[in-house]
KENU-828573 format. One record per residue (C-alpha): x negated, y, z; residue number from 1; residue in one letter. Coordinates in Angstrom, 2 decimals. Layout:
{site {X, Y, Z}, NUM, "a"};
...
This chain:
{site {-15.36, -10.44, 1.89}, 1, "x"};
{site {-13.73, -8.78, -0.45}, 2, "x"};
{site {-11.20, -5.60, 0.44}, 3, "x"};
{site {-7.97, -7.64, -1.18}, 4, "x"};
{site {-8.92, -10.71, 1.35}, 5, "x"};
{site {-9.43, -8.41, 4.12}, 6, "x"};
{site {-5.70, -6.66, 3.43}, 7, "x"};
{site {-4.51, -9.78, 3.19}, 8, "x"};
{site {-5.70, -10.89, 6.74}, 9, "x"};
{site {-4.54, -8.06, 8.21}, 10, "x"};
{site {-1.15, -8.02, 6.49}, 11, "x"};
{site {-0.90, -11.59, 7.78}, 12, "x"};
{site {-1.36, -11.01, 11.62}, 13, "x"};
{site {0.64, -7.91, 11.38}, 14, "x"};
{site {3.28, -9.76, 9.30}, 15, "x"};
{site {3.51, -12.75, 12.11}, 16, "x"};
{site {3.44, -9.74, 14.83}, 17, "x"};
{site {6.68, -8.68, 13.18}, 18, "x"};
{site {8.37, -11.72, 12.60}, 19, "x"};
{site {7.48, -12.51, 16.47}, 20, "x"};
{site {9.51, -9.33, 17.46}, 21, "x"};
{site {11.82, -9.62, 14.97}, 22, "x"};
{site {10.97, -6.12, 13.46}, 23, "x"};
{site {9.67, -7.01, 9.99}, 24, "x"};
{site {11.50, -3.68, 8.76}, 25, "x"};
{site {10.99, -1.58, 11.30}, 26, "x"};
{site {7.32, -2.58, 11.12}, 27, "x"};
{site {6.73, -2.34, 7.36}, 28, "x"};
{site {8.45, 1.18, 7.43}, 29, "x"};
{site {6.09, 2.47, 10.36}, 30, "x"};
{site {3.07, 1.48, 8.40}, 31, "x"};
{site {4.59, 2.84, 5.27}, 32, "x"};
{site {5.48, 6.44, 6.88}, 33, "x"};
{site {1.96, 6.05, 8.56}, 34, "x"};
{site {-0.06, 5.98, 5.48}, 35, "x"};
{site {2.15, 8.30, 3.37}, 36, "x"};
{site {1.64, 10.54, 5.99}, 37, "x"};
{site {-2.20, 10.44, 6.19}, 38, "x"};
{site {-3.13, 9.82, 2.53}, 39, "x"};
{site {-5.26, 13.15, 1.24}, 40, "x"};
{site {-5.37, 14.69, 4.85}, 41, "x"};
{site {-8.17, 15.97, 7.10}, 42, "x"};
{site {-6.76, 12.68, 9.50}, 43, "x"};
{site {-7.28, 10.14, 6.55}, 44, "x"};
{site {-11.28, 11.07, 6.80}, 45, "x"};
{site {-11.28, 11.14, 10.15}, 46, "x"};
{site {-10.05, 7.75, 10.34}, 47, "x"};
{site {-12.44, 6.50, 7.56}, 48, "x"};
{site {-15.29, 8.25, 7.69}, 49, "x"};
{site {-18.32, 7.19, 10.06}, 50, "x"};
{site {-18.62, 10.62, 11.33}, 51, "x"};
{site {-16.31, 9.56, 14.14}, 52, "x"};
{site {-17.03, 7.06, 16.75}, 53, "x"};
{site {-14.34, 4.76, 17.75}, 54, "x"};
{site {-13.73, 6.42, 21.27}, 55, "x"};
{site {-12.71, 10.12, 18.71}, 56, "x"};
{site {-10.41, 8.13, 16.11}, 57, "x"};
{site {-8.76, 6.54, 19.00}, 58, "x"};
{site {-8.30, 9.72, 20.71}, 59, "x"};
{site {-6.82, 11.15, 17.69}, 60, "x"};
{site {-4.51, 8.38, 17.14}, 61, "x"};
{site {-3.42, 8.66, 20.61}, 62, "x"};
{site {-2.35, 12.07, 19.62}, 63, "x"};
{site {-0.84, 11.48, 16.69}, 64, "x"};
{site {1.00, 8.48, 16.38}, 65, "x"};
{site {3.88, 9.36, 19.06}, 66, "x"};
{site {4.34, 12.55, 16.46}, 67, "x"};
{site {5.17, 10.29, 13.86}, 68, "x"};
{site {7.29, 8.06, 15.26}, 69, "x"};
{site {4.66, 5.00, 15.18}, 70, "x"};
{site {6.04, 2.10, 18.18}, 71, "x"};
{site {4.15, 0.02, 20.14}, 72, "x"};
{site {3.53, -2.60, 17.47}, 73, "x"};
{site {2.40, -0.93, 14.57}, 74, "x"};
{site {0.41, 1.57, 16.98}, 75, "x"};
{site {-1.36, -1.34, 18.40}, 76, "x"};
{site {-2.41, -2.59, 14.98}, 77, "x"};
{site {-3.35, 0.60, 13.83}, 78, "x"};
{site {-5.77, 0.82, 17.23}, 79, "x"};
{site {-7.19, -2.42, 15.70}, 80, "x"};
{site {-7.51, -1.85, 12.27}, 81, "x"};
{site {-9.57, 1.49, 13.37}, 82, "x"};
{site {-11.28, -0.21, 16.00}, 83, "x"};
{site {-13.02, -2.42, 13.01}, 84, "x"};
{site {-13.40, 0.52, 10.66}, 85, "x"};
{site {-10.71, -0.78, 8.13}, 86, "x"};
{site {-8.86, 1.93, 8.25}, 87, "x"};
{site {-9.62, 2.58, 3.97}, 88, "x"};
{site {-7.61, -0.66, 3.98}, 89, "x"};
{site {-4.31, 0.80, 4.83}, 90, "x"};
{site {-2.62, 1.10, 1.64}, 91, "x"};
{site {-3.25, -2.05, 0.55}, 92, "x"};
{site {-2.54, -3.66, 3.97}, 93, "x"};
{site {0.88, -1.71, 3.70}, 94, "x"};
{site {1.46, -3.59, 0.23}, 95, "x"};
{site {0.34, -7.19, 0.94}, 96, "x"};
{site {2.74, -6.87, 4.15}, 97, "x"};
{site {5.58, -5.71, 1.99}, 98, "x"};
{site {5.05, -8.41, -0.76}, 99, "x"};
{site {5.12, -11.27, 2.59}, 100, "x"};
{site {8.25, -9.77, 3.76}, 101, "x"};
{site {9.95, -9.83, 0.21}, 102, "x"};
{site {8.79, -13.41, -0.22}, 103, "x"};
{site {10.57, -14.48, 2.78}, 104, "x"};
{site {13.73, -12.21, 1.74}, 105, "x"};
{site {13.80, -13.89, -1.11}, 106, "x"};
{site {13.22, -10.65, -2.57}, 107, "x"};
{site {11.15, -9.67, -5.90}, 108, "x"};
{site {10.21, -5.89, -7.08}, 109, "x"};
{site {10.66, -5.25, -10.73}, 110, "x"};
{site {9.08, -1.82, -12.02}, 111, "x"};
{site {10.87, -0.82, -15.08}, 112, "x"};
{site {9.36, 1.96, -17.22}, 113, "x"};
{site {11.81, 3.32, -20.31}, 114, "x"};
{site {12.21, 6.79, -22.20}, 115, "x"};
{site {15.05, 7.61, -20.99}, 116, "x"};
{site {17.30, 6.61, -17.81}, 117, "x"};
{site {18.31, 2.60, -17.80}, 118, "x"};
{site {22.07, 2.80, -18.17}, 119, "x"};
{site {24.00, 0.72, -15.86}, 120, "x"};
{site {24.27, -1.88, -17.84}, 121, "x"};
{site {20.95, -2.31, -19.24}, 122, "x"};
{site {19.83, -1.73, -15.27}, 123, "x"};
{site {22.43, -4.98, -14.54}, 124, "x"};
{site {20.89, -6.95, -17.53}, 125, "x"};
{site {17.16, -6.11, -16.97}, 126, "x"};
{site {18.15, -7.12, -12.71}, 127, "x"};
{site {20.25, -10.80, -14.36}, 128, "x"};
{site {16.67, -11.45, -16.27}, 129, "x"};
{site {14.25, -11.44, -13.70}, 130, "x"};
{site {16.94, -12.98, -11.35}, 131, "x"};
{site {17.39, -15.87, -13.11}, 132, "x"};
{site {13.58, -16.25, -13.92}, 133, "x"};
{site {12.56, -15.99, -10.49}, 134, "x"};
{site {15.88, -17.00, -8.67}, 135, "x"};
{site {15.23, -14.20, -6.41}, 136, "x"};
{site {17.14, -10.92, -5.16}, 137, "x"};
{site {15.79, -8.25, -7.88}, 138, "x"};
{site {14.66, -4.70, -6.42}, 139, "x"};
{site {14.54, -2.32, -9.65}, 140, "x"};
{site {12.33, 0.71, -9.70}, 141, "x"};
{site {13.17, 2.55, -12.39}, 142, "x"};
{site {11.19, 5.27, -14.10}, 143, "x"};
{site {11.49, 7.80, -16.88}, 144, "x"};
{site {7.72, 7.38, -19.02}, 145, "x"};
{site {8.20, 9.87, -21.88}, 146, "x"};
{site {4.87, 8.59, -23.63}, 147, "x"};
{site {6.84, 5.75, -24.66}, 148, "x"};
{site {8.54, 5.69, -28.04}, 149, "x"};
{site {11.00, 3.83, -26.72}, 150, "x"};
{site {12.34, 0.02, -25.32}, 151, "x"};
{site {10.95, -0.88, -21.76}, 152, "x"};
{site {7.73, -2.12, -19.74}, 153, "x"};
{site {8.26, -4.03, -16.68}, 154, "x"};
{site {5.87, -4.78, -13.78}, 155, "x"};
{site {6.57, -7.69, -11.63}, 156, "x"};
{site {3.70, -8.31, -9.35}, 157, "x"};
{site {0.75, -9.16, -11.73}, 158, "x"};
{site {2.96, -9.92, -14.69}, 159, "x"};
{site {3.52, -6.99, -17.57}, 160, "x"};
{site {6.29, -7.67, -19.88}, 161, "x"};
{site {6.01, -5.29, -22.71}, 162, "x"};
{site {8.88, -4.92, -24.94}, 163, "x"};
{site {8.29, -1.21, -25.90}, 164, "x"};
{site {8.35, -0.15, -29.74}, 165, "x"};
{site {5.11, 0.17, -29.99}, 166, "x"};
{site {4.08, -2.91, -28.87}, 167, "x"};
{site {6.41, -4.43, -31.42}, 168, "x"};
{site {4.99, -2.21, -34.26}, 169, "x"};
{site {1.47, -3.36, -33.39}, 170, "x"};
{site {2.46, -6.84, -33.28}, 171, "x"};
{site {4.44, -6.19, -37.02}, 172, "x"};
{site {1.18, -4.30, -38.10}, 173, "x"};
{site {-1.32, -7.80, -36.35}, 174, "x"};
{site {1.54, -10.08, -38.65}, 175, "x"};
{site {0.87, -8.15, -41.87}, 176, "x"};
{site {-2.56, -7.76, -41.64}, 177, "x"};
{site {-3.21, -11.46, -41.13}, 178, "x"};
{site {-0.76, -12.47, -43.43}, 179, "x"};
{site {-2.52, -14.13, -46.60}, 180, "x"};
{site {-1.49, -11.92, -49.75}, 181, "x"};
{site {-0.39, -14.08, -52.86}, 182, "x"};
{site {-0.29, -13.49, -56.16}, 183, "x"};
{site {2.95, -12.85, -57.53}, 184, "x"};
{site {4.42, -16.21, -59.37}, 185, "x"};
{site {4.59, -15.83, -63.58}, 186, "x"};
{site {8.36, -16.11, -64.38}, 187, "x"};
């Protein structure tokens, strides 16, 4: 099974877990702060490494999640998701739970990458787009990406929309070079 359809499992019980309690923030937040907080540390290879036995990651999560915060729930699931050795999954468990509790928000995440800072306008026109193309809430994440020459990328999901200059200049370039060449007519 592939570690996308194993995420995806997970995300799903946890995501039901949540809606159960009525917690789907509160949930999606622990997670969140859980693996931001572990990525790159000596905990994140505890957790993931076979070096430790289930009994010592437990123990260690014992210890640590009251430290950061982590309720019942999510502490639980972590206990589980360790218990199985899925801990690598994490991340990706963290995103597929966040894209099922946008869905049912009616929610959509739009990454925007420009030269310089969207203007408030352009932010409000780029938000109106994918609104009315998805007829969902748009959540802009905007970001400065100097090695464009300029316009904007966005990122919604799986989809890329490029509209930066140089894509268009490649496309103009693709046109011209394709383009048959003709004689001039005799006047």
């Amino acid at each position: 099974m592939s570690d996308l359809s194993v995420a995806r499992r997970y995300a799903a019980a946890l995501y039901e877990l949540a809606v159960e309690q009525g917690a789907e923030g509160k949930v999606v937040e622990e997670l969140g702060a859980f693996v931001s907080a572990v990525r790159g540390t000596e905990l994140d290879l505890v957790l993931t490494r076979p070096l430790f036995d289930v009994g010592e990651r437990a123990a260690v999560l014992d210890a640590v999640l009251p430290r950061l915060g982590i309720g019942t729930v999510v502490g639980n699931f972590l206990r589980v998701v360790s218990d199985r050795n899925r801990c690598d999954a994490l991340a990706d468990i963290h995103r597929e739970l966040s894209a099922l509790i946008d869905a049912r928000a009616g929610v959509v995440r739009v990454e925007v990458r420009t030269v310089e800072p969207l203007t408030p306008e352009l932010e409000a026109q780029v938000r109106a787009a994918f609104g009315a193309a998805t007829g969902k809430t748009v959540v802009l994440d905007a970001r400065r990406d100097p090695s464009l020459l300029g316009g904007l990328v966005a990122r919604m999901g799986d989809h890329v929309y490029d509209a930066s200059l140089a894509t268009r200049l490649s496309e103009l370039q693709r046109s011209l070079l394709d383009s048959p060449v003709t004689a001039p007519a005799e006047a």
